[in-house]
C-alpha positions in Angstrom: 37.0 119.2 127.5 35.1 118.4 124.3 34.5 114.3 123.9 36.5 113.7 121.1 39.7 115.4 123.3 39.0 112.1 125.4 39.2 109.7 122.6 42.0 110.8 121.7 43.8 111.0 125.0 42.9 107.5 125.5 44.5 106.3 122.4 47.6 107.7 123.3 47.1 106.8 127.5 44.8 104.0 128.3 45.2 102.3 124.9 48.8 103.3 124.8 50.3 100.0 124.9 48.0 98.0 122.6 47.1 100.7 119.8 49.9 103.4 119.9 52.6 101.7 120.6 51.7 98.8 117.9 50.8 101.8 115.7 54.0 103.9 115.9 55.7 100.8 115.5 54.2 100.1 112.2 54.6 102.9 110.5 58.7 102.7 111.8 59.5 99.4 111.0 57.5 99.2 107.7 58.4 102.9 106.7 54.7 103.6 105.8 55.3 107.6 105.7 57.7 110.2 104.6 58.4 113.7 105.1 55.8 115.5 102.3 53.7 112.8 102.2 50.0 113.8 101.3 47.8 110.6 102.5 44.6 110.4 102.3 43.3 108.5 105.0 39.9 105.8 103.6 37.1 106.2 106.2 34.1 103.0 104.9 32.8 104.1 108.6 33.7 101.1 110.6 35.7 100.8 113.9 39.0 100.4 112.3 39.2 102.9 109.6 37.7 105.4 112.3 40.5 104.4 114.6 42.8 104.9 111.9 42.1 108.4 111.1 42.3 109.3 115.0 45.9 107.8 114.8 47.2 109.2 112.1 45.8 112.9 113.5 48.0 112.3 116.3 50.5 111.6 114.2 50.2 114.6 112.4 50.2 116.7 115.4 53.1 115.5 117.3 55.7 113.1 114.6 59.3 114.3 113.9 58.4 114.9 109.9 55.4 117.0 108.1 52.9 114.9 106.0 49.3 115.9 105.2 46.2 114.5 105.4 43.1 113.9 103.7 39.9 112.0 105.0 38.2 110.6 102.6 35.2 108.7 102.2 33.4 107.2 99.6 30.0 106.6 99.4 29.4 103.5 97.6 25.4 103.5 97.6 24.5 103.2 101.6 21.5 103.6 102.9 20.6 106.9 104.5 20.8 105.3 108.0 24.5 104.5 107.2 25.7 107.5 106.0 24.2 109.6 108.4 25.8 107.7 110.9 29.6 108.1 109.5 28.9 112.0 108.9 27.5 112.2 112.5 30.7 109.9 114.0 33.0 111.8 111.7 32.0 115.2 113.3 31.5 113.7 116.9 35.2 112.7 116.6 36.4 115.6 114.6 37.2 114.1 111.8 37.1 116.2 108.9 35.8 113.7 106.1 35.4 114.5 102.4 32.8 112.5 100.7 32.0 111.3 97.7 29.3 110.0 95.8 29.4 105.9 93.6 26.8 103.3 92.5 29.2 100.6 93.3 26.6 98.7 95.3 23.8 99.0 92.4 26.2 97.8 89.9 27.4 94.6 92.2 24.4 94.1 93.4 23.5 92.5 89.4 26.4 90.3 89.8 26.4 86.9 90.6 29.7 85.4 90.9 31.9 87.2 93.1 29.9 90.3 93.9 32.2 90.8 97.0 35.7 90.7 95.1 34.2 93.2 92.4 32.9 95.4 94.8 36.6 95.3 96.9 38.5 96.1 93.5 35.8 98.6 92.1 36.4 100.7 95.8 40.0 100.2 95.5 39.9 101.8 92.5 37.5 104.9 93.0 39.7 105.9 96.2 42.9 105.7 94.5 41.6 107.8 91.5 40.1 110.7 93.6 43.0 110.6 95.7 45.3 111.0 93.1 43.0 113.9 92.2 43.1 115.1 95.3 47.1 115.7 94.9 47.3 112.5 97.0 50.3 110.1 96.9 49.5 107.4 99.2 45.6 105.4 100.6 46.1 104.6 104.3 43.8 101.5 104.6 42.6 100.5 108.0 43.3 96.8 107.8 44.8 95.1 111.3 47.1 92.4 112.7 44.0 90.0 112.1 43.1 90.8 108.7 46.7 89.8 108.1 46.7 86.4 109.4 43.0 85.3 108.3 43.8 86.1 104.8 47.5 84.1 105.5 45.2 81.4 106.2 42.6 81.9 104.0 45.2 81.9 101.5 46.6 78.7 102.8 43.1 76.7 103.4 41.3 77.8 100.5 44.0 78.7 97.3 46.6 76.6 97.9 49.2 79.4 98.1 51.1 81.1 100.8 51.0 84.4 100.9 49.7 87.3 103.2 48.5 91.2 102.9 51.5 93.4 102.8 52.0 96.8 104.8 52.4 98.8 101.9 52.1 98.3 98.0 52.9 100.5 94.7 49.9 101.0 93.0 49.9 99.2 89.7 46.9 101.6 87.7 47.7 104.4 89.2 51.7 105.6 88.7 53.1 107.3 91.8 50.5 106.1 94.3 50.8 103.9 97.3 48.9 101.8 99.7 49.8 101.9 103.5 48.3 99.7 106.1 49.2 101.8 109.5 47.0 99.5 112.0 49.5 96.2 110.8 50.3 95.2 114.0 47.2 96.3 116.0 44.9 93.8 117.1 41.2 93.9 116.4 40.3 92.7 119.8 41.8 95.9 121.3 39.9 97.9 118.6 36.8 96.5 120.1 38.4 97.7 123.4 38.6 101.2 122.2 35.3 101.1 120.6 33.1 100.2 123.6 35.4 102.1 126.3 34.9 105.7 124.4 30.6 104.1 123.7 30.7 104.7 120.4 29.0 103.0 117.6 29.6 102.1 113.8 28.8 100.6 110.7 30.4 97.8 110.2 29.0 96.2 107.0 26.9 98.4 104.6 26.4 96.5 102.1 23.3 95.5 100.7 23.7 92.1 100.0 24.2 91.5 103.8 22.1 94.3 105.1 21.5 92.1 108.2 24.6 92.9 109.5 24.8 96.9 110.6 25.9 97.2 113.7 28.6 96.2 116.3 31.1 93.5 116.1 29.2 90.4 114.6 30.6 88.7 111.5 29.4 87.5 108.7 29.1 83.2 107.6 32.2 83.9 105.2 35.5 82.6 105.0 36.9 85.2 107.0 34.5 84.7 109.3 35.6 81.0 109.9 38.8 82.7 109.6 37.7 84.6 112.2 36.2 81.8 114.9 39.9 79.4 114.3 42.1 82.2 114.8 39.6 82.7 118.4 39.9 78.7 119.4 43.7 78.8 118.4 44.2 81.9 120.7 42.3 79.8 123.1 44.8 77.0 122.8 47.8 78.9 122.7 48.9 83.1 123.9 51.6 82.4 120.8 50.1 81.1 118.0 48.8 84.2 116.3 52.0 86.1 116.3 53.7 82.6 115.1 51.3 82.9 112.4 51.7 86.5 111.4 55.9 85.9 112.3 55.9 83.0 109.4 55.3 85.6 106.5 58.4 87.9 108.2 60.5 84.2 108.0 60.2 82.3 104.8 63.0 79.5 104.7 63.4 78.9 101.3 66.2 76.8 101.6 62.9 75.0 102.6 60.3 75.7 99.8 59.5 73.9 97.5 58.0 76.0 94.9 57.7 79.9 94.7 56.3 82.7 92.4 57.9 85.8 91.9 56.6 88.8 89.5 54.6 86.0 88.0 57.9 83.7 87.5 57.1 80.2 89.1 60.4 78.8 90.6 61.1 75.2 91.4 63.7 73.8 94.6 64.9 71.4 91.7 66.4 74.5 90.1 68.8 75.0 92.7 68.7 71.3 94.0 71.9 69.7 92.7 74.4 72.5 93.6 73.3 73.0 97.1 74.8 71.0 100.0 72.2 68.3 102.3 72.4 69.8 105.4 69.5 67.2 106.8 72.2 64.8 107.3 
């Protein structure tokens, strides 16, 4: 049996509980797909957009509905080291990628406020556009249970706001196209899992402004990163407190709120306050 038949049995046996199941779940209970959907699926060459492309093959192969699939990759300016390495793990895993080419890194790389927001956006924006080109309708992104609740609490910590990365989005440049986020309920710890069981190896951050970070699991000294190291201590502390975290987005009291915004409308409790009944007492 080729290696990459073995990956993929162990997504689906050994991992079956903590990826497939979370994944399947995901795409149920957030309705990320649809019959004659044509995804394409964004490989940057790291664990979890890897992963992703493996699940959503199986998916392909053996869901209830038909949906196609494109794997796409875009190369944003790495180094040749980089992107030899996702073309090698992209045919290592059978993973039919289609690349192409950007100069996002040279252009952020002259910018000095932000460079790492600009360069998220500027992506965002090249994947959608050749997708669409592509006859696409929908990005699968390969964002996790963790990337959820970091940027809930990076939102809370550092902007003052509450508010978390959704499952799925409408695009709002590009009419007809939507972003899916299949891996929503898997977490990255049993990503790593994966990763080092099967031995394999990839990039995790390219860029060149941190080119001292290439390989493995390591983070980076940013926000998410402290993000990151509290979410460890609190799991630590507590087997519950992630999932309360990532439950408190899927339970908003707002009998309880104070203030909200909603398509850019800011709405106050004192606008509802005198015709609603105390219930504290």
């Amino acid at each position: 049996m080729e290696k990459y038949k073995d990956i993929e049995r162990s997504i689906i046996k050994r991992y079956r509980k903590e990826i497939w199941s979370k994944f399947v779940k995901g795409v149920k209970e957030y309705d990320l797909i649809q019959e004659g959907d044509k995804i394409a699926v964004c490989i940057s060459g790291g664990k979890d957009s890897m992963l992703l492309a493996k699940c959503m093959q199986e998916l392909q192969r053996h869901g209830k509905f038909h949906f196609e699939l494109v794997f796409l990759v875009m190369n944003p300016g790495y180094n040749d080291f980089n992107r030899d390495l996702i073309i090698e793990n992209a045919k290592y895993l059978n993973i039919p990628i289609t690349m192409f080419e950007t100069d996002i890194f040279n252009i952020v790389a002259e910018v000095d406020e932000s460079p790492c927001y600009l360069c998220a956006r500027m992506r965002r924006g090249y994947l959608y556009r050749h997708a669409k080109e592509l006859g696409c309708n929908k990005i699968a992104l390969g964002h996790h249970f963790d990337d959820v609740i970091e940027t809930t609490l990076m939102s809370m910590l550092y902007n003052g706001q509450f508010k978390t990365m959704m499952p799925k989005l409408h695009s709002t440049n590009f009419e007809g196209m939507e972003l899916i986020r299949p891996l929503y309920l898997v977490k990255e710890d049993d990503i790593i899992s994966w990763r080092r069981s099967n031995d394999l190896n990839f990039i995790q951050c390219a860029c060149r402004l941190t080119e001292n970070c290439m390989l493995g699991d390591a983070g980076m000294g940013s926000k998410r990163a402290e993000m990151k190291a509290l979410v460890k201590k609190f799991r630590q502390q507590s087997s519950i407190i992630d999932m309360n975290i990532f439950r408190s987005v899927h339970n908003v009291n707002l009998n309880t709120i104070i203030g909200y915004k909603k398509n850019g409308v800011e709405h106050s409790f004192i606008e509802e306050y005198e015709s609603q009944v105390d219930d504290a007492e």
